[in-house]
C-alpha positions as CSV (number, residue, x, y, z in Angstrom):
1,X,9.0,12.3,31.9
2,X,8.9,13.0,28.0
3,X,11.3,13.9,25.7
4,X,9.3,16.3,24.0
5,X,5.5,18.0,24.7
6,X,4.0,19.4,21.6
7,X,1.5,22.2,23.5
8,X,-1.7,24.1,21.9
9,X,-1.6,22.8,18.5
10,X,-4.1,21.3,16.2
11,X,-3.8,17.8,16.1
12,X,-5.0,15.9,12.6
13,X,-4.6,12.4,13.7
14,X,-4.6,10.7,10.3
15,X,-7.7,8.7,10.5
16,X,-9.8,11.3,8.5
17,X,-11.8,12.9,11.2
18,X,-11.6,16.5,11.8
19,X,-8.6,18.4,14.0
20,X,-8.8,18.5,17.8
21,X,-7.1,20.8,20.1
22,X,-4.1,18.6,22.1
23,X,-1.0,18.5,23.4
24,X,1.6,15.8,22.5
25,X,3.8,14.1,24.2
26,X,6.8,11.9,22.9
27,X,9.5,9.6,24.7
28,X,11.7,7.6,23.0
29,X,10.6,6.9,19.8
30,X,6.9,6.7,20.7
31,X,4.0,9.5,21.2
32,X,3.3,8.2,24.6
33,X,0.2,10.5,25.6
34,X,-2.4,12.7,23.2
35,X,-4.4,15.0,25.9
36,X,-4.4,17.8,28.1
37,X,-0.3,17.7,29.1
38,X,0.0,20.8,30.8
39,X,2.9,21.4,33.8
40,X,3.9,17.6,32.6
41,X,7.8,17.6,32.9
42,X,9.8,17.3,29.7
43,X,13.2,17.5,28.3
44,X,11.9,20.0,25.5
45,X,8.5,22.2,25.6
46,X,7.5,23.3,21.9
47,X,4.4,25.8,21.7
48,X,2.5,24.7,18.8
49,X,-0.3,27.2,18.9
50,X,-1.5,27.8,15.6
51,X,-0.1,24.7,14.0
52,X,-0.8,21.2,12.8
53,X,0.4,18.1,14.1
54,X,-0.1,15.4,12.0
55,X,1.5,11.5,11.2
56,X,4.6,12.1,9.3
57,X,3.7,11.5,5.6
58,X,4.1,7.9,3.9
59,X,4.8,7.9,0.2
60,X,4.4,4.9,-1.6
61,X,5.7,5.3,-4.4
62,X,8.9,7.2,-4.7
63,X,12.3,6.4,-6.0
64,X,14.3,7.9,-3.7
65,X,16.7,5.1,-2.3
66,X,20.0,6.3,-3.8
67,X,19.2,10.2,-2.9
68,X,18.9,9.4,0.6
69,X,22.2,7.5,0.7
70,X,24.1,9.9,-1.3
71,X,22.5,12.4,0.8
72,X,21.2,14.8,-1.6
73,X,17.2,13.3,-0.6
74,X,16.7,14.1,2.9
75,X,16.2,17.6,2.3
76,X,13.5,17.5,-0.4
77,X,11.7,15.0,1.5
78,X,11.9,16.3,5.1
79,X,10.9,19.7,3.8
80,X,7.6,18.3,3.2
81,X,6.9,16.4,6.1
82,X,7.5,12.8,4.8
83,X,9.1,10.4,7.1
84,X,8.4,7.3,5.2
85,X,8.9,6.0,1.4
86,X,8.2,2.9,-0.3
87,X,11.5,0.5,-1.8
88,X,11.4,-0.8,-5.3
89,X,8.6,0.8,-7.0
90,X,7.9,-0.3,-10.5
91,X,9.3,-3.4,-9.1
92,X,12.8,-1.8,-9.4
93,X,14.9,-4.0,-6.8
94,X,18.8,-4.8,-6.7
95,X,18.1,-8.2,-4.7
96,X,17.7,-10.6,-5.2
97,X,20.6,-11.0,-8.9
98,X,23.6,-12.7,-9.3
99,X,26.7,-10.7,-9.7
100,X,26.1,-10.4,-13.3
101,X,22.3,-9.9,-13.3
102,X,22.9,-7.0,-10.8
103,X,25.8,-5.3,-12.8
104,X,23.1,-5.6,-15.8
105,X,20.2,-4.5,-13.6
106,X,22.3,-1.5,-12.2
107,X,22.8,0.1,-15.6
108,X,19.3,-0.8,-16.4
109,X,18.0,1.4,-13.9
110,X,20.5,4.4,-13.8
111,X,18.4,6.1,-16.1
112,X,16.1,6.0,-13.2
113,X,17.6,6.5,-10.3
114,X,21.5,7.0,-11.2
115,X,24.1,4.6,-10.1
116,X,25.1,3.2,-6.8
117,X,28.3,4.6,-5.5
118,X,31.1,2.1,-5.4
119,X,31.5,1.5,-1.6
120,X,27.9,0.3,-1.7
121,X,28.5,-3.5,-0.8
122,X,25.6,-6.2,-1.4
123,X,24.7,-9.6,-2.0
124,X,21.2,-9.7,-1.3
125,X,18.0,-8.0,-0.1
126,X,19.2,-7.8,3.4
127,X,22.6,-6.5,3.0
128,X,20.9,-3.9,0.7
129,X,18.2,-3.2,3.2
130,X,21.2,-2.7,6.2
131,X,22.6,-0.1,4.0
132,X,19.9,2.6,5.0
133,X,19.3,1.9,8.7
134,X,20.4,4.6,10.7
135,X,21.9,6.7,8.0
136,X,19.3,7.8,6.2
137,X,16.7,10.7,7.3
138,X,13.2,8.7,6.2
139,X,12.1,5.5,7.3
140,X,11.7,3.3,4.4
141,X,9.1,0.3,3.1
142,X,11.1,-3.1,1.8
143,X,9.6,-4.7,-0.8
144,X,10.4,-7.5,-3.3
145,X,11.1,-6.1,-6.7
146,X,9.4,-7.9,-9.3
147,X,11.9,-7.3,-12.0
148,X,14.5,-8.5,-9.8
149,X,13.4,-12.0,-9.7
150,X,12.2,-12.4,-13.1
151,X,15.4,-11.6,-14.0
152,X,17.4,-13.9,-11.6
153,X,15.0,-16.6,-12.7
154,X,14.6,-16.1,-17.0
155,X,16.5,-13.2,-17.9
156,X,16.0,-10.9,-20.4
157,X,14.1,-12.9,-22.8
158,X,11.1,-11.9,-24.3
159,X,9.2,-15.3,-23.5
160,X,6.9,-16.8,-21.0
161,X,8.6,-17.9,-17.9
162,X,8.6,-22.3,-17.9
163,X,7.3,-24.2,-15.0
164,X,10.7,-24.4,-13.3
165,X,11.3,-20.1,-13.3
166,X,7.9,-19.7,-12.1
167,X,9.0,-22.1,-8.9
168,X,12.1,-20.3,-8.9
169,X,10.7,-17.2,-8.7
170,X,8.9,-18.3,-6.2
171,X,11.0,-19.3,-4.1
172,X,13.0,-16.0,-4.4
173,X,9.7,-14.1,-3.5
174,X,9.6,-15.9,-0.8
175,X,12.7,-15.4,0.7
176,X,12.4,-11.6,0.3
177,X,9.3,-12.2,2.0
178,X,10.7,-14.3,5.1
179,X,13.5,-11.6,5.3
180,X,10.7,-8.9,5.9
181,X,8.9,-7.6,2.3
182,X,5.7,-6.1,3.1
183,X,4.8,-7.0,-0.5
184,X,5.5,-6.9,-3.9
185,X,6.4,-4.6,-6.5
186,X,5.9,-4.8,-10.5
187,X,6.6,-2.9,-13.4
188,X,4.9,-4.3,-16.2
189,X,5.8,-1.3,-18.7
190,X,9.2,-2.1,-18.1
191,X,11.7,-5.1,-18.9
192,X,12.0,-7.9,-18.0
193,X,9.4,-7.6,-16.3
194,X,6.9,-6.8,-18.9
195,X,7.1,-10.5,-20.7
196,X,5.3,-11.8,-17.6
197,X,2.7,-13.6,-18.1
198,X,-0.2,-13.6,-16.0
199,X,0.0,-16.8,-14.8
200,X,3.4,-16.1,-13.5
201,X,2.1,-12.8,-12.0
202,X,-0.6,-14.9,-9.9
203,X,2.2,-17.1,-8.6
204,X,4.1,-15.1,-6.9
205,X,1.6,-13.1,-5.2
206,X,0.5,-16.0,-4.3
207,X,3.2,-16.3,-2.0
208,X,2.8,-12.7,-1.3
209,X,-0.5,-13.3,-0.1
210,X,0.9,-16.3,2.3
211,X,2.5,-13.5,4.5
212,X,-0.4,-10.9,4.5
213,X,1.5,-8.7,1.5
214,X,0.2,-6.5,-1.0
215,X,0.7,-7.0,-4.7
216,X,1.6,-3.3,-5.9
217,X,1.9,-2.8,-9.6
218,X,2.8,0.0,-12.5
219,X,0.2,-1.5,-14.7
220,X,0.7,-2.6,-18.4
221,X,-0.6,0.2,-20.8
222,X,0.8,3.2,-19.1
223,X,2.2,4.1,-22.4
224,X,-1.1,4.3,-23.9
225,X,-4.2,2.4,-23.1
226,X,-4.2,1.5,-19.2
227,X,-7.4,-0.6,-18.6
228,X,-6.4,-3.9,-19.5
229,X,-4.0,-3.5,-17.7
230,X,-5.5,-2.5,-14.3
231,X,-8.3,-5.3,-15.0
232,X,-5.4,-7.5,-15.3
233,X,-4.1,-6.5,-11.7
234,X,-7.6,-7.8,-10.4
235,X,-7.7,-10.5,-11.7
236,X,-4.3,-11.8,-10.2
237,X,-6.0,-10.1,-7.0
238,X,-8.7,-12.2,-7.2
239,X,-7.0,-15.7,-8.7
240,X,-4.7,-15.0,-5.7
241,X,-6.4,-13.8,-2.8
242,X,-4.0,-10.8,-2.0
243,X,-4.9,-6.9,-1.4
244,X,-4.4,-5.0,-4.8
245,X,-2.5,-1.4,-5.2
246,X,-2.4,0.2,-8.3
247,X,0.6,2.9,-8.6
248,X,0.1,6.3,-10.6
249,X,-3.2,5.5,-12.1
250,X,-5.0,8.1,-13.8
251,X,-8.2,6.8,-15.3
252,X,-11.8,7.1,-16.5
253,X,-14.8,7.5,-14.2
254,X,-16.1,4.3,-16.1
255,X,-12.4,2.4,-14.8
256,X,-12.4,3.6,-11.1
257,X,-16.1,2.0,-11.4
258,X,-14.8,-1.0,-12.0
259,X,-12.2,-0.4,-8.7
260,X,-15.2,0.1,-6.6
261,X,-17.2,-2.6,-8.5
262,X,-14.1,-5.2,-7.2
263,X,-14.0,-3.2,-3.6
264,X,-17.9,-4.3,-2.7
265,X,-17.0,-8.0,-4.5
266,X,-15.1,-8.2,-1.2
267,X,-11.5,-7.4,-3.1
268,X,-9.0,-4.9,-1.1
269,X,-8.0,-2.8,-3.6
270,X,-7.0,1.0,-3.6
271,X,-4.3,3.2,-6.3
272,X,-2.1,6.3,-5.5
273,X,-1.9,9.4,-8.1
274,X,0.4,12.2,-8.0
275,X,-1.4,16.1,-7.9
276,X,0.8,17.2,-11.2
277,X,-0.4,16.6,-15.0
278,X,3.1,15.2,-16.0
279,X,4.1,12.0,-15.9
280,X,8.2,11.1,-16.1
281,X,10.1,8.3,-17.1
282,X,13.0,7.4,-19.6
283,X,12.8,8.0,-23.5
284,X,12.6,4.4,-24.3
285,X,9.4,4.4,-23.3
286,X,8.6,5.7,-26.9
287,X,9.8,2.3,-28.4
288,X,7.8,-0.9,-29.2
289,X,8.0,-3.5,-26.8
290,X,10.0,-6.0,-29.4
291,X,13.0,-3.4,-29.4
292,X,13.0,-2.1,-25.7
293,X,13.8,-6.1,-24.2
294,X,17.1,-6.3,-23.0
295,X,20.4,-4.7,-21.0
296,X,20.4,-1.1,-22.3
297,X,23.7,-2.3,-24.4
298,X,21.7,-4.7,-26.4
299,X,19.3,-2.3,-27.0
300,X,21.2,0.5,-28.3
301,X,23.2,-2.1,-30.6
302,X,20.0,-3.0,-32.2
303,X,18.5,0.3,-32.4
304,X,21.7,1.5,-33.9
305,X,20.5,0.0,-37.1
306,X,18.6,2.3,-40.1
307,X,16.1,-0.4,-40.4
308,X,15.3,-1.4,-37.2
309,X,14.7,2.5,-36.8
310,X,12.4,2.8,-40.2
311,X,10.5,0.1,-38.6
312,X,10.1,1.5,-34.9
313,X,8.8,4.9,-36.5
314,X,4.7,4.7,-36.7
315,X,5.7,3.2,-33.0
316,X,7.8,6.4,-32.0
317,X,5.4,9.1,-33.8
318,X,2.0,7.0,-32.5
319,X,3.3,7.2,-28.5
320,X,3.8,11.4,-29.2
321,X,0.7,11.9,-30.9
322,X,-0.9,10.1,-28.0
323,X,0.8,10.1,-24.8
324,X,2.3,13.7,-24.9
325,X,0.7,15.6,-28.1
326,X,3.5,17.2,-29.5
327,X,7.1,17.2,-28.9
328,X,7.2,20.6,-27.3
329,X,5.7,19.1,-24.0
330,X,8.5,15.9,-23.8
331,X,11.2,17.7,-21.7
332,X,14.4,16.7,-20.9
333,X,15.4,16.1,-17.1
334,X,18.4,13.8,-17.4
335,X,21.3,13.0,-19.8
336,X,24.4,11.5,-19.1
337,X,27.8,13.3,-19.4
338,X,28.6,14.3,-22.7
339,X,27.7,16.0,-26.2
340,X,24.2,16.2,-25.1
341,X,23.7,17.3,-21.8
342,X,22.8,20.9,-22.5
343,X,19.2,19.8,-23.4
344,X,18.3,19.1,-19.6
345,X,15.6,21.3,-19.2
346,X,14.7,21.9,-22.6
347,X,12.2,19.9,-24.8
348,X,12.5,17.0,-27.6
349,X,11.4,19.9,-30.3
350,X,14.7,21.7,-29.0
351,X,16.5,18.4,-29.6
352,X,15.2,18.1,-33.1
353,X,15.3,21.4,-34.5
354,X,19.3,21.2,-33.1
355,X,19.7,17.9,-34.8
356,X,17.9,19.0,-37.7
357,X,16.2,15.3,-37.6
358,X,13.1,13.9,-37.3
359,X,11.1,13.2,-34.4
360,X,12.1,9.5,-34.8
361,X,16.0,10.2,-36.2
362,X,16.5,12.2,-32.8
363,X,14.5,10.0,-30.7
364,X,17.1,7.1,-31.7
365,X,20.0,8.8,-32.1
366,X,20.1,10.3,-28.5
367,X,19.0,6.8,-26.9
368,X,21.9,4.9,-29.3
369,X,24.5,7.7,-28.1
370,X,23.2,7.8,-24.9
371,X,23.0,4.0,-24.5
372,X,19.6,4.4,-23.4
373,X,20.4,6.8,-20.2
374,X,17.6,9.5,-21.2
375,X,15.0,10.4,-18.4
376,X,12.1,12.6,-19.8
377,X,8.9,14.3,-18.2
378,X,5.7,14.0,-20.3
379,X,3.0,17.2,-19.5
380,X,-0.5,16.6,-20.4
381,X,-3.1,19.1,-19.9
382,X,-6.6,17.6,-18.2
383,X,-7.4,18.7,-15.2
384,X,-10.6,16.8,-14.7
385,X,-8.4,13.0,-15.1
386,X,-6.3,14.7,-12.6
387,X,-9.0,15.9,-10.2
388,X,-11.3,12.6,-10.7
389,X,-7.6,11.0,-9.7
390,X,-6.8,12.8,-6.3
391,X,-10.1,13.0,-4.8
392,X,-11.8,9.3,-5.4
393,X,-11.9,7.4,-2.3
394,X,-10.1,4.5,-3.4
395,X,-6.9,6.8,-4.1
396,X,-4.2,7.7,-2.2
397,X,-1.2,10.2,-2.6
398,X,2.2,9.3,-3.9
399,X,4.6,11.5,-5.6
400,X,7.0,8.8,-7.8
401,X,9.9,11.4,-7.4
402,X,13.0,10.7,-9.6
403,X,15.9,12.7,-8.1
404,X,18.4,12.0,-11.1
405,X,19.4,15.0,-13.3
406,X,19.4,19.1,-13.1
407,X,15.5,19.1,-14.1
408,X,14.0,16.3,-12.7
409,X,9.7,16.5,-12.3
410,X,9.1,18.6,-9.3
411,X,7.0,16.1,-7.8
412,X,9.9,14.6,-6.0
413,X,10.3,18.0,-3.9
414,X,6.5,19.7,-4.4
415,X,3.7,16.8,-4.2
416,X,2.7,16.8,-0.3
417,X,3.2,20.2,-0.2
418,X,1.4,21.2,-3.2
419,X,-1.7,18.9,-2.5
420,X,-2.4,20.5,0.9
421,X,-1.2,24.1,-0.3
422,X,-2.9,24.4,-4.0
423,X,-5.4,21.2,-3.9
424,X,-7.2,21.7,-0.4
425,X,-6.5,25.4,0.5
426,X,-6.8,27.1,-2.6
427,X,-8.7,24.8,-5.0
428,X,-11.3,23.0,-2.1
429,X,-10.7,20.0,-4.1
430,X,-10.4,17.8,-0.6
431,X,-11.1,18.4,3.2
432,X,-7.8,18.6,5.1
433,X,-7.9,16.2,7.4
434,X,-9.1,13.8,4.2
435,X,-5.9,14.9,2.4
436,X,-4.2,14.2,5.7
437,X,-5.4,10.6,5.8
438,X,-4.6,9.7,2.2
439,X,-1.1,10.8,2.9
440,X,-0.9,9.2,6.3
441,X,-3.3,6.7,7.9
442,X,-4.5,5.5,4.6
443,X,-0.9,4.4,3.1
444,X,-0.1,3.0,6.3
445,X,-3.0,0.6,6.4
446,X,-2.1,-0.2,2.9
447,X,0.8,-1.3,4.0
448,X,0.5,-2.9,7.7
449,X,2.3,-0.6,8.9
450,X,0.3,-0.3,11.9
451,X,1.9,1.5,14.7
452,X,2.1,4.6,12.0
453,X,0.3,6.6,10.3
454,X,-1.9,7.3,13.3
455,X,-1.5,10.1,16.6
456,X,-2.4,7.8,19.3
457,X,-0.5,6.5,22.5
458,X,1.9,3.7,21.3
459,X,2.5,4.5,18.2
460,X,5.3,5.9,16.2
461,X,6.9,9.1,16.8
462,X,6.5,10.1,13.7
463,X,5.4,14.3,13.3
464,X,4.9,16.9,11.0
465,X,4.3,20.0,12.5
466,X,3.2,22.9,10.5
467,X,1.2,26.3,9.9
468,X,-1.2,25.4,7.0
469,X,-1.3,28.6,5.6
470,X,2.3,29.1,5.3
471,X,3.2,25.3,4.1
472,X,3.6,25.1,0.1
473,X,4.9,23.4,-2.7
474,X,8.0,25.6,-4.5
475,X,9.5,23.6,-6.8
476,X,8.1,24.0,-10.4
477,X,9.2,22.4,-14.2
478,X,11.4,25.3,-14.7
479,X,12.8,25.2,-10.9
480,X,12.4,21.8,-10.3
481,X,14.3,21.5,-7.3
482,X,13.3,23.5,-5.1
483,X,12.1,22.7,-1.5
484,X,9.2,23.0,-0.2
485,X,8.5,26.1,2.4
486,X,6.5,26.2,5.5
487,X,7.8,22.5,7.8
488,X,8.1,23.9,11.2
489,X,9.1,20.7,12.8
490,X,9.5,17.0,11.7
491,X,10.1,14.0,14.0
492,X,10.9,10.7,12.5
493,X,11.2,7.6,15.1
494,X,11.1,10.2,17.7
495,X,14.1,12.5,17.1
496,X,13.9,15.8,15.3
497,X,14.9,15.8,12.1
498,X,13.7,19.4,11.5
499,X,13.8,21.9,14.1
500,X,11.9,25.1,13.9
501,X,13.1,25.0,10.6
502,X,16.2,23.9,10.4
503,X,17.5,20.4,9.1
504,X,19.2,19.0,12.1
505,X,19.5,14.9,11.3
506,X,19.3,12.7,9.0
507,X,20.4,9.3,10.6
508,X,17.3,8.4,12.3
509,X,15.4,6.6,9.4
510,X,14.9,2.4,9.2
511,X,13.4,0.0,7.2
512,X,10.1,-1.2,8.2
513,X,10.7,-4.7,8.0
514,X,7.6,-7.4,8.5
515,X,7.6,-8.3,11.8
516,X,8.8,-12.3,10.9
């Protein structure tokens, strides 16, 4: 007897090959028969004539952890059929620090992701992980957070690990690892992280690649020039024998040659990119690297002074002239509480012309005042990076929401929705069942997540079920927030989480540990 039979429907099995008329049938938390299931008995009968079933979508790259246990993430996800994000992207982690490394790694990141709420209890990856089973609405990937260990084992120092860090970071990889990482996480535009060296990069994937990991990394150069830094990534690839994924990684045709080029050396390598030509992340990102190296407290205290901003300005007017063009297209989506939180939503030539300061004066003065808790979005306009980005073989979907503020980047609540609504069925930009796979199947091999990602007997119960016409992206950079339309029904570990229509639950997520 099953739980549920999915009848009449179109099923996109997430392996890339085109939709095939079947019934489904679920018991437990398992699809337990793909076929012909007519007359079969069942607790619940849902005609699906007319609509996709598909593998619940797997994000892997999304920084959603505190929205789902605050509650205020289920929604945007669900909405859009995903039933599985990635932990610690950018290598952002809470486990495993020391009671002071965490309290300086929590206020580090709240311009991120926000702060944890105070009855959130940990000590280490583990404790953290328990936190989300069974009350969250999405299953989620566990990772080890690159900038996590470096800073349990150096600190904040903008130095080369020594010989003993890089075996203590080792060993604190490895324990993540033993505890059930799929793999690892860096951030190398981001501190400490960023004063890795190579060497110490190659080490701990080394012990990554011990377990059958993936080294996943937010290249250096995102602020600017990316290569080196993605050449860098295959080289600790190669020097450590581990499967390479590069996160938001918009390049030139002559740099996803080079991808391939590794591919048919025999490397396992692959990248994810986000359908929106915007990135976001916080204003710091503006500063040189020899200012933005520390707790965000030390950071403000030195940026706080006159000359240490006359000296960071060719850095500050060089990132706006490159990364973004003009000030007019650096927006505002969070600030904290205070004298300047009317500006969410509005842009950084709001900020000046309200100042009455220059691009640098207002750049500092808001991160000083702020302490450093500014989150920006960054809109470029090139539609041919962001074509060659979605549709090259080697590259995958991933939104990297950020859920933090009143105008956050829609691609938190828009990015599988958009892709299949404005990128397949209006642009022709991808087959569907290809854009299927690289949000599905494709993610989940990535990340041996075996048993999902798929439509076969035995594996998962996770389900999207939709009508592809109707399913699109609503949330824009002016209505960033809002939901995505069109999710008929979503099952995640075989219990409906949305049912013809409606959000019903949001308790049946886990974390995908490594089997040990």
């Amino acid at each position: 007897m099953f739980d549920w039979v999915l009848t009449g429907g179109t099923v996109i099995d997430g392996t890339g090959r085109a939709g095939f008329h079947a019934d489904v049938g679920l018991a437990g938390d398992r699809i337990t028969a793909v076929g012909r299931l007519e007359g079969r008995e069942a607790q619940r009968t849902v005609d699906a004539s007319g609509l996709v079933i598909c593998p619940g979508f797997i994000d892997v790259h999304s920084h959603s952890e505190f929205a789902l246990l605050r509650g205020d993430g289920h929604e945007p996800r669900l909405r859009q059929g995903i039933t599985t994000d990635l932990m610690g992207p950018d290598g952002f982690a809470y486990a495993p620090l020391s009671p002071s490394r965490l309290t300086e790694m929590k206020a580090y990141l709240s311009r991120f992701i926000g702060p944890p709420d105070a009855e959130w209890e940990w000590s280490d990856a583990v404790e953290y992980w328990d936190l989300f089973d069974g009350r969250v609405g999405i299953n989620l990937i566990p990772q080890v957070g690159f900038n996590a260990v470096r800073a349990e084992a150096v600190g904040w120092d903008p130095r080369p690990a020594t010989p003993g860090e890089i075996e203590q970071m080792q060993r604190l990889t490895r324990q993540v690892m033993e505890e059930g990482a799929r793999g690892i996480q860096t951030g190398l535009d981001y501190f400490p992280s960023g004063h890795a060296a190579t060497e110490e990069l190659v080490a701990v994937a080394r012990v990554v690649a011990e377990y059958g990991g993936t080294y996943g990394s937010h290249v250096r150069g995102n602020r600017g020039e990316v290569d080196a830094g993605v050449r860098e990534a295959l080289s600790v690839g190669r020097e450590a024998e581990v499967p390479v994924h590069i996160s938001h990684l918009f390049g030139s045709e002559r740099l996803y040659q080079e991808l391939v080029e590794a591919r048919d050396e025999g490397m396992d390598v692959t990248f994810d990119a986000y359908p929106y030509m915007a990135a976001s992340s916080h204003l710091a990102y503006a500063l040189p690297v020899w200012v933005d190296q520390g707790p965000p407290e030390r950071v403000a205290q030195v940026l706080a002074d006159p000359e240490v901003q006359s000296r960071v300005a060719p850095d500050v007017e060089g990132f706006f002239s490159s990364y973004v063009a003009r000030p007019a297209d650096a927006l505002f989506s969070y600030l904290p509480d205070g004298p300047y939180r009317y500006l969410e939503g509005r842009s950084l030539q709001d900020a000046m012309e309200d100042m009455d300061g220059t691009l640098t004066e207002t750049v500092c003065r808001l991160l000083v005042e702020c302490r450093m808790d500014v989150l920006m979005v960054y809109r470029w306009n090139d539609e041919a990076k962001l074509r060659r980005a979605i549709t090259h073989p080697l590259g995958m979907v991933a939104s990297d929401g950020v859920f933090l503020g009143s105008y956050p980047h829609p691609r938190g609540f828009g990015t599988q929705a958009l892709v299949l609504a404005r990128l397949v069925r209006e642009k022709g930009w991808l087959e569907f069942a290809d854009a299927i796979r690289r949000m599905t199947g494709m993610p989940a091999a990535r990340y041996g997540l075996s048993d999902r990602g798929v439509i076969r007997p035995g594996a998962a119960a996770d389900l999207a079920v939709f009508d592809p016409a109707r399913f699109e992206d609503r949330a824009t950079f002016r209505d960033p927030r809002s939901n995505a339309v069109g999710m008929d029904y979503v099952f995640v570990n075989g219990r409906v989480a949305i049912d013809a229509g409606r959000l019903v639950d949001t308790t049946a997520g886990r974390v995908l540990r490594r089997p040990g």
